[in-house]
C-alpha positions in Angstrom: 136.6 44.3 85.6 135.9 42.8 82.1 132.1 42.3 82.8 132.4 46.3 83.8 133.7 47.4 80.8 131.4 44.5 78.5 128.6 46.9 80.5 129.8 50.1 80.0 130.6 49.2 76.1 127.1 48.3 75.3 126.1 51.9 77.0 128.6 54.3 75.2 129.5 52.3 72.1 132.4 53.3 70.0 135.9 53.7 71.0 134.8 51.9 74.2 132.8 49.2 73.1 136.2 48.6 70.5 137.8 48.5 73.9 135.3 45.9 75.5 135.8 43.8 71.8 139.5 43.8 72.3 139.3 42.7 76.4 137.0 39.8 74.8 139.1 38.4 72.3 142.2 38.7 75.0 140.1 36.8 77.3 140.3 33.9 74.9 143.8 34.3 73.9 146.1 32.0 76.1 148.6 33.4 78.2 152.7 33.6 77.1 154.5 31.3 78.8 156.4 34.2 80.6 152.6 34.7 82.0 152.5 31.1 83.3 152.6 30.8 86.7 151.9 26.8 86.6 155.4 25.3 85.6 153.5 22.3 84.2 152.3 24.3 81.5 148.7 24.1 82.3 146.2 27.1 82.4 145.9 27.9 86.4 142.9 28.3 88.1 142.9 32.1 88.1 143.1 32.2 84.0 140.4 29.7 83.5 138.3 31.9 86.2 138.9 34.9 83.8 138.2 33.3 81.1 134.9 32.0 82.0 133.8 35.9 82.8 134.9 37.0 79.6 133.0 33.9 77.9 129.8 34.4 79.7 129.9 37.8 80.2 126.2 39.6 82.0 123.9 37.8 79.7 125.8 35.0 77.8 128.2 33.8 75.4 128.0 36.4 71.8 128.2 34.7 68.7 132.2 35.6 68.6 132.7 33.5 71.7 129.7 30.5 70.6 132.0 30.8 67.3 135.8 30.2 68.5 135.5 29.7 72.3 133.8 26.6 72.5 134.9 22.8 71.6 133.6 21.6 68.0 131.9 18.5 69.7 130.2 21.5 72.3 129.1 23.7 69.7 127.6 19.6 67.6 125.9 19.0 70.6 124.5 22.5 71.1 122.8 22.7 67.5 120.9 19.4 68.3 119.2 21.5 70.8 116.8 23.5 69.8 114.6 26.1 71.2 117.3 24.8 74.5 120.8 26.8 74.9 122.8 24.2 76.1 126.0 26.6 76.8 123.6 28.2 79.5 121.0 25.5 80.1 118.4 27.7 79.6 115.8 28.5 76.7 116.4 32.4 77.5 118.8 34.7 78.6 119.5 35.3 81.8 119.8 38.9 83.9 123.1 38.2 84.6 125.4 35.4 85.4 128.0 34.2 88.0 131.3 32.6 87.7 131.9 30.8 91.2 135.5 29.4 92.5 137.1 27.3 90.0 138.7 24.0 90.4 141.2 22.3 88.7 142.2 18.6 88.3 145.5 17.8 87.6 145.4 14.3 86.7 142.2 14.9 84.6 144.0 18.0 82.7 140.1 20.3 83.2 139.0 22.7 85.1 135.4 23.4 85.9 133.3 26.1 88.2 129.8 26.5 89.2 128.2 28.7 87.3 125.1 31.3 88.3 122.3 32.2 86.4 120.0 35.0 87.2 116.5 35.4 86.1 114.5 39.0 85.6 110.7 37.3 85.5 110.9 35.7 88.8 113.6 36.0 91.8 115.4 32.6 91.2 118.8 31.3 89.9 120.0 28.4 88.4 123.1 26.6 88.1 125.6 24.7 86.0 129.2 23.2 85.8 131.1 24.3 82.9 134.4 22.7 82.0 138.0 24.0 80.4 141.0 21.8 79.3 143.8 23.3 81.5 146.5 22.6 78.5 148.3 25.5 78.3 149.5 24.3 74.8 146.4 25.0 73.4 143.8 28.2 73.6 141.2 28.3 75.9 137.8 27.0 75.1 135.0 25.7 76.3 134.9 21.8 76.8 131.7 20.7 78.3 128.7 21.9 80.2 127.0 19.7 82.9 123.5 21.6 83.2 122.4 18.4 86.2 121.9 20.9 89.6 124.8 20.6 91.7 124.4 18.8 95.3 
């Protein structure tokens, strides 16, 4: 639903794209603990699912997200790319993106999924793992990206 409305904001502008703003920044608000449904305190695997979407969005991350969304040593290693985005393993931007299942590790306290990237010059797609720390305690961000292709 958030990627609809992230769509439909960049068509009709104004009041809705407010709208689509506001859906974003939620997205990377953490849930009340009245809205945990993991008694560990720990983001669930739902949450960090729609979270991801809202990060990524159709095309990518905006500079909001790159901004507060994303761990400092990320966003360190990210700027000694260049010309490379590391947050999408890619030089450009894609046609559209894909959040797959997400899986969570207890014991390791992160949650990762597999995520799909679409490309408009030629029919192909790429893929990445990006990771979340599932402490509830603290807001969502991005931790790491591994941009290796998954087995």
């Amino acid at each position: 639903m958030l990627r609809s409305l992230r769509s439909r904001a960049a068509v009709a502008g104004g009041c809705v794209a407010a709208l689509g703003l506001g859906l974003a920044l939620a997205a990377g608000a953490p849930a009340s603990a009245t809205d945990r449904t993991d008694p560990n305190g720990r983001y669930t695997a739902e949450e960090i699912h729609h979270f991801l979407e809202g990060f990524y969005g159709n095309h990518g991350p905006r500079p909001w997200e790159r901004d507060y969304l994303v761990s400092d040593q990320l966003k360190e290693r990210n700027a000694q790319t260049p010309g490379y985005d590391l947050l999408l393993c890619a030089q450009n931007e894609p046609a559209d993106i894909e959040v797959g299942e997400v899986t969570t590790a207890q014991s390791a306290r992160v949650g990762w999924a597999t995520i799909t990237t679409h490309w408009a010059q030629e029919p192909r797609t790429a893929t990445f793992t990006a990771y979340v720390d599932l402490d509830g305690s603290r807001p969502l961000q991005l931790l790491e990206v591994d941009c290796a292709p998954g087995d």
